[in-house]
C-alpha positions as CSV (number, residue, x, y, z in Angstrom):
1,X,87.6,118.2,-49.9
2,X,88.5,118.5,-46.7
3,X,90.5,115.0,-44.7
4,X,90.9,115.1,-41.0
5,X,94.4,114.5,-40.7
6,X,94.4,113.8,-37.6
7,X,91.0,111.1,-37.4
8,X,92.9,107.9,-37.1
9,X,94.9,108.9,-33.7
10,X,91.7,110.6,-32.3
11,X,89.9,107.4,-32.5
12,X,92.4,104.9,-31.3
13,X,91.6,106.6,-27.9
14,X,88.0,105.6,-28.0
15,X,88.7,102.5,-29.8
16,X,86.3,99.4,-27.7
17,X,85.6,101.8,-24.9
18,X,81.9,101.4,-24.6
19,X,83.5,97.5,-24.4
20,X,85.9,98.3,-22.1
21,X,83.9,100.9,-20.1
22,X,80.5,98.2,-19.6
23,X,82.9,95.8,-18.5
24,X,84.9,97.4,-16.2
25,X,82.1,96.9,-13.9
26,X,82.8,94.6,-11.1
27,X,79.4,92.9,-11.4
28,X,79.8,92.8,-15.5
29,X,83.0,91.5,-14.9
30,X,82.3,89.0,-12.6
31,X,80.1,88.1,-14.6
32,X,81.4,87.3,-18.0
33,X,84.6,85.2,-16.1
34,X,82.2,83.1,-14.5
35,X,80.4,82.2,-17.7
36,X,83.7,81.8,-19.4
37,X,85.1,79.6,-16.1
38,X,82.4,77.6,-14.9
39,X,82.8,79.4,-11.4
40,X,80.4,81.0,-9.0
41,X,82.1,83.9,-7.6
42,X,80.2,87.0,-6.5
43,X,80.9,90.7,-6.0
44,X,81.9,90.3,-2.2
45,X,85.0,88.0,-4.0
46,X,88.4,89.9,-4.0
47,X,88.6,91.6,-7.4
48,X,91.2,93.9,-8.5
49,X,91.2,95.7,-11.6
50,X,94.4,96.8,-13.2
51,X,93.1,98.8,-16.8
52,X,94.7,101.6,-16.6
53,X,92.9,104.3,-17.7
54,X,94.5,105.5,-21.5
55,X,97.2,103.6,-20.4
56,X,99.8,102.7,-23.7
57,X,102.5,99.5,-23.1
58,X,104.8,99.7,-25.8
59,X,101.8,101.4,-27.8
60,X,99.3,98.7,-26.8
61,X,96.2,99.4,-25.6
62,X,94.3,96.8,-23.3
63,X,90.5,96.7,-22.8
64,X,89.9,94.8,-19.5
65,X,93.2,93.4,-17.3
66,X,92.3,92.2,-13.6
67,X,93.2,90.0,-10.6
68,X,90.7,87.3,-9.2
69,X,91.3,84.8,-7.0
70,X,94.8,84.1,-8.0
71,X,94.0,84.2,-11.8
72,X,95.1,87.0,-14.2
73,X,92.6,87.5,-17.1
74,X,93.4,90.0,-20.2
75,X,89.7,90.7,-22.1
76,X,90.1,92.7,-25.7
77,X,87.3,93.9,-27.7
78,X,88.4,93.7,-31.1
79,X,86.4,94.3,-34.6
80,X,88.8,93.3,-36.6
81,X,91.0,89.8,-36.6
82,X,94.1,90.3,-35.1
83,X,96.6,87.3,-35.3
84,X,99.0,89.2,-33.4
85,X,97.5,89.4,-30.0
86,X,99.6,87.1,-28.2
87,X,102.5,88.8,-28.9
88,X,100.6,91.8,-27.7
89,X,99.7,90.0,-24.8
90,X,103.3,89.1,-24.0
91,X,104.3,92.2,-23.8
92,X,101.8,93.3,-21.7
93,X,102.0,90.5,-19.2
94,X,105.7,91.1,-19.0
95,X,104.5,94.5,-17.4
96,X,101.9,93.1,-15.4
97,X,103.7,90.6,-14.0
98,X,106.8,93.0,-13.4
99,X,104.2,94.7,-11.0
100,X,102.5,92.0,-9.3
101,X,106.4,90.9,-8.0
102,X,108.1,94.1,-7.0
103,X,110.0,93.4,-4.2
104,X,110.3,89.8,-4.2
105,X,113.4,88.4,-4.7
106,X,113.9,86.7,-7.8
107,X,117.4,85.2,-7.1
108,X,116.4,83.8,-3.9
109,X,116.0,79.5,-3.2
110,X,112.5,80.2,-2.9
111,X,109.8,80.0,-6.0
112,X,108.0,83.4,-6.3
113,X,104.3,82.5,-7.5
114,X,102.7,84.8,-9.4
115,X,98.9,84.5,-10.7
116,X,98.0,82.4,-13.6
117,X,97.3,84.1,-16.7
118,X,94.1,83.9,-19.2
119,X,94.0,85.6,-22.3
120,X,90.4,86.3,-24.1
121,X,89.3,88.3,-27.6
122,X,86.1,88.8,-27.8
123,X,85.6,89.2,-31.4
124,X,82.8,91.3,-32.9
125,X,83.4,92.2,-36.1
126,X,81.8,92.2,-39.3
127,X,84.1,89.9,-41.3
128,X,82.9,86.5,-40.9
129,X,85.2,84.2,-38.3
130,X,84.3,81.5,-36.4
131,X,82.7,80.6,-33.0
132,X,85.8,79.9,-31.4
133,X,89.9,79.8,-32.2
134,X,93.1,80.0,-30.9
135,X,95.6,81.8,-31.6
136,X,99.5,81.0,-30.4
137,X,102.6,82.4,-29.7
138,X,104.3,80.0,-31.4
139,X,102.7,79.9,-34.9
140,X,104.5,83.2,-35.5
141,X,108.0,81.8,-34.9
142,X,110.2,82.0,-38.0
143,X,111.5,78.4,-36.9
144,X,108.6,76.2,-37.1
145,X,108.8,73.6,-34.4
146,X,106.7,70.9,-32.3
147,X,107.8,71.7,-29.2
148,X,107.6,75.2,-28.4
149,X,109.7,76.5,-25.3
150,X,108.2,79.8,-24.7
151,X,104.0,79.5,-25.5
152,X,101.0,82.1,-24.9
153,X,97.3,81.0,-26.1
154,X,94.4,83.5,-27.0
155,X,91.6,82.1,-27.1
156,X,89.5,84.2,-29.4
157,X,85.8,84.4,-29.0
158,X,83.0,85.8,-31.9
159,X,80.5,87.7,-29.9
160,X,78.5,88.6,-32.5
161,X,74.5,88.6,-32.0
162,X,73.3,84.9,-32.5
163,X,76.6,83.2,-32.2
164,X,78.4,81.7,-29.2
165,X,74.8,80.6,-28.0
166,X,75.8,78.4,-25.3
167,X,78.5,81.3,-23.6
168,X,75.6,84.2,-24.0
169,X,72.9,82.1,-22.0
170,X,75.6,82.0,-19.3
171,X,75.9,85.8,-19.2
172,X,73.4,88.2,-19.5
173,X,75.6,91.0,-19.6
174,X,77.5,89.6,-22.7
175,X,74.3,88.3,-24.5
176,X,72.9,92.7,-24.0
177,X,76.2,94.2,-25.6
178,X,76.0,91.6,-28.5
179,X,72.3,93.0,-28.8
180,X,73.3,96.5,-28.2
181,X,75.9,96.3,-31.2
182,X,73.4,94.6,-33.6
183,X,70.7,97.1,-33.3
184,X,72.9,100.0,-34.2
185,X,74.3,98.0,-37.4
186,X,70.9,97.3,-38.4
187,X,69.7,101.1,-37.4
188,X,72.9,101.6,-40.2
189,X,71.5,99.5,-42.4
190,X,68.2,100.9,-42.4
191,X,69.8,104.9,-43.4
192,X,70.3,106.3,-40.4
193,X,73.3,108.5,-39.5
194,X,75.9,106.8,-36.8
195,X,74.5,109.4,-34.6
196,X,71.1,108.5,-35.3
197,X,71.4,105.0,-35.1
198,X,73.1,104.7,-31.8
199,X,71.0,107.0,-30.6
200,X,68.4,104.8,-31.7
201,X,69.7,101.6,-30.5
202,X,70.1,103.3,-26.9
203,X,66.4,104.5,-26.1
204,X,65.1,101.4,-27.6
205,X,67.6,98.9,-24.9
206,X,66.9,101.7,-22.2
207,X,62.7,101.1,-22.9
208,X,63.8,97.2,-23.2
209,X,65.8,96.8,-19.9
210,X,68.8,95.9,-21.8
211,X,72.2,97.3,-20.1
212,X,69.8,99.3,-19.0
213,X,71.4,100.9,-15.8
214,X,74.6,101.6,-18.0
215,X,73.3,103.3,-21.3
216,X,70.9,105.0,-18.6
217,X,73.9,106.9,-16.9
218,X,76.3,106.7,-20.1
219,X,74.6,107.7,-22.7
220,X,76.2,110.7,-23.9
221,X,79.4,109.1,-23.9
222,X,77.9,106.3,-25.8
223,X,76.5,108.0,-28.6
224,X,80.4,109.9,-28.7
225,X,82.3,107.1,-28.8
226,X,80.3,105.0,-31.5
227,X,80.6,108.3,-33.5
228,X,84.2,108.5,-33.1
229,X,85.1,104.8,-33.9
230,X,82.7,104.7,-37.6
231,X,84.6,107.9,-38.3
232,X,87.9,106.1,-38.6
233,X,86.1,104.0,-40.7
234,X,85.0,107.1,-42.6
235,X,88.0,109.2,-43.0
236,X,89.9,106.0,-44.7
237,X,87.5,106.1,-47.3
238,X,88.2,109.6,-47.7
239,X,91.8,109.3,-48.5
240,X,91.3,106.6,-51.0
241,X,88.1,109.2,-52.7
242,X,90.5,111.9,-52.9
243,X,92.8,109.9,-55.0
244,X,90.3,109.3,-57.5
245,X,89.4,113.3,-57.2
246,X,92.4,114.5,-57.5
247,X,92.9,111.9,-60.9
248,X,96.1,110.7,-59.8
249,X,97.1,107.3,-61.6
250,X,96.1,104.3,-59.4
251,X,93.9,106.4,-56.9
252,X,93.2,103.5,-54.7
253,X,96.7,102.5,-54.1
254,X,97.4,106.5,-53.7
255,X,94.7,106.7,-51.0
256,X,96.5,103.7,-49.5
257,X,99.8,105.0,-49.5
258,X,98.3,108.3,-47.5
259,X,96.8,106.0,-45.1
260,X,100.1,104.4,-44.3
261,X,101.8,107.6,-44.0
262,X,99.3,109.5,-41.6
263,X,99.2,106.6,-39.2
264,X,103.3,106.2,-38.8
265,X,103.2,110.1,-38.4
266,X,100.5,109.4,-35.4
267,X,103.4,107.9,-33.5
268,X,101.0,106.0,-31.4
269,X,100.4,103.0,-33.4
270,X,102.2,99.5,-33.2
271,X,103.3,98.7,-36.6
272,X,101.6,95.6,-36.1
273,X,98.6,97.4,-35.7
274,X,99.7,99.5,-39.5
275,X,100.2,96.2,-40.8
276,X,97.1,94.8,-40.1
277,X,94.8,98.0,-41.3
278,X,96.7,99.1,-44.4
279,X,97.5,95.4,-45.8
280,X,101.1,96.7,-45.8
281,X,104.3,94.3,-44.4
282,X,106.0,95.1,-41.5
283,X,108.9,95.2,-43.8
284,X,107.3,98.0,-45.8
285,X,106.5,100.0,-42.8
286,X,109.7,100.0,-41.2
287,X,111.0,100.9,-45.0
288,X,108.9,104.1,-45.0
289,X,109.3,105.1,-41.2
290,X,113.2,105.0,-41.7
291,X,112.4,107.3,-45.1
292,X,110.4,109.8,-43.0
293,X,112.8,109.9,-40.8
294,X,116.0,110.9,-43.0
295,X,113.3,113.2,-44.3
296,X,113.4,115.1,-40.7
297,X,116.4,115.4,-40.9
């Protein structure tokens, strides 16, 4: 049997890039934050978009990060749940905001502004998780307390076809990727190949008008980067079915244990982000990192 060894750091590249790609366009964009804001800006507004492209802080990945109108918004596609992000976000706003001020003189009498922030998950997994939640800074302090000196919010929204009714009907653009995403799980569903069923799901939005200038031009890309992603999905399976080949005692928790190991090797994973695939503790991780390291050497 042969395992792509390399699958899991392959496919964090392409990770929520149809996501991130759709709505990286100024009008998408525009968009979704006025739907989200109640505002009324247009394209001719003053929007700057700060993704950069591949870009890694601290091994974090952002989908959508951009300036408007004195605001700061951070959008992440996410199907998985991901209590973490605003610790994520921190760390990434640190950076942003490390930018936005260079030159200014922080030891100076006068107050150097800088824009506020918004933080936004749009959640479309296929775990269940409700409409709307929050997610704070705070609940992951070791000292519990009521009165938090350092706080960052996520709000975290479920974008998932038929839920979130109120926020689609406010944004066409949000309501056609939710669409978009449940054709090619129900194309799945029905036996078709991930290929086959984005494919699929494409030409049928493209006949329908839905994000139809986008999937028109992006197609190709598309079709890659849905197969990419549901490979990861793929090649973890993999690992725990070779253990059960290959007979070895407690196959599952074998496979597991491979899982763990490949992504540390990959080097370009947040153990966070281990944590949260593998079921494993941070403590565990950073165990096994320091053994692979002695190993080396």
């Amino acid at each position: 049997m042969n395992v792509k060894d390399n699958a899991v750091s392959v496919n964090r590249e392409y990770k929520s890039d149809v996501f991130k790609l759709y709505f990286s366009q100024k009008k998408e964009l525009i968009e979704i934050y006025n739907a989200l804001n109640g505002t009324s800006y247009t394209v001719d507004d003053d929007l700057t978009i700060n993704t950069l492209d591949n870009a890694v802080f601290l091994k974090i990945y952002n989908d959508v990060s951009f300036v408007l109108r004195n605001t700061i918004s951070l959008y992440e596609h996410q199907s998985t749940v991901n209590p973490n992000m605003p610790l994520r976000d921190l760390f990434y706003i640190c950076d942003m905001y490390r930018g936005e001020i260079a030159g200014e003189d922080l030891y100076g009498y006068r107050q150097v502004k800088i824009p506020t922030p918004r933080f936004v998950v749009f959640y479309n997994g296929t775990t269940e998780a409700p409409e709307k939640q929050v997610y704070r800074l705070s609940d992951a302090f070791k000292q519990i307390t009521d009165k938090p000196e350092l706080e960052l919010t996520v709000t975290v929204l479920n974008i998932n076809y038929g839920h979130n009714e109120s926020l689609m009907s406010k944004c066409r653009s949000l309501r056609e990727y939710a669409i978009f995403i449940q054709r090619v799980r129900d194309n799945l569903s029905s036996g078709l190949t991930i290929e086959d069923a984005t494919l699929s799901a494409v030409d049928s939005c493209i006949d329908e008008h839905i994000m139809e200038e986008f999937l028109t031009r992006e197609k190709a890309g598309v079709i890659r980067m849905h197969v990419l992603d549901f490979d990861e999905e793929l090649h973890n399976r993999s690992l725990i079915e070779y253990g059960r080949e290959q007979g070895i005692e407690q196959g599952i928790e074998q496979g597991k244990e491979q899982i763990l190991v490949n992504m540390i090797k990959a080097d370009n994973i947040s153990d966070e982000d281990i944590a949260l695939y593998t079921g494993y503790s941070i403590e565990q991780i950073t165990d096994l990192r320091a053994g692979l390291d002695s190993n080396k050497a």
